[in-house]
N, C-alpha and C positions, 0 to 999 in steps of 0.2 A: 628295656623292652616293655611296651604298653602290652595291656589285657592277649592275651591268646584263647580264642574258643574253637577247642576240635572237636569237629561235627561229621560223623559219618553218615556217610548219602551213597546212594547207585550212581555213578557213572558211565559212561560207555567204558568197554571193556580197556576201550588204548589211551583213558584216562587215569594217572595214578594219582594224582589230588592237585590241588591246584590253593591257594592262599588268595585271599581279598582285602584290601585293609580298609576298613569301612569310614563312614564321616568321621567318627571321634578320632579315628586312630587305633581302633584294635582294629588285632588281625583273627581272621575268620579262615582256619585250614579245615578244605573239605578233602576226607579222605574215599576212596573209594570201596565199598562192600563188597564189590565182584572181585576183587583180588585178594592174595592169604592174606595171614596176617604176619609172614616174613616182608611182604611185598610193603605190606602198612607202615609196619614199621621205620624202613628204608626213604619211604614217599614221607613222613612226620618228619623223618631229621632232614633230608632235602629241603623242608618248605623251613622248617625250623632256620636252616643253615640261610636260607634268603631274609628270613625277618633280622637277623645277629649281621647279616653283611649290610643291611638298610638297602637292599636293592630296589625299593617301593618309591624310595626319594630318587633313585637315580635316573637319568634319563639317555635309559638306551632300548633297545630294542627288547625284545623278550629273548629273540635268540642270543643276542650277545652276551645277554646276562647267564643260560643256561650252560655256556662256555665253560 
C-alpha cells in the first residue's frame, strides 16, 4: 500500500467519505465531520478495504465496484 493520508473535512450530510489517489500514488481518504464517529470509523475501513482490493486500477464503474 502507498502513503495513506486521512483528512477530515465537512461533507454533505449523504456523504460518508470518499478516497482519491493523487499523481504520485497516494491515497487521500476524506472523512466526513457531520457524522459520529461510530459512522467514521465504518466509512475508514470502507475506503481502507478499496485501497487493500486496488479498486483504483480497476476499470469498472463506481457502482460496480461498491457491490
Amino acid at each position: 500500500m502507498d502513503n495513506v493520508f486521512l483528512r477530515y473535512v465537512s461533507l454533505p450530510p449523504t456523504v460518508k467519505g470518499l478516497t482519491v489517489q493523487d499523481e504520485t500514488g497516494n491515497y487521500n481518504i476524506y472523512v466526513n465531520t457531520r457524522l459520529t464517529y461510530e459512522t467514521n470509523q465504518q466509512t475508514l475501513q470502507h475506503e481502507l478495504q478499496h485501497i487493500k482490493n486496488n479498486d483504483f486500477q480497476k476499470f469498472l464503474h463506481v457502482r460496480d465496484i461498491e457491490k
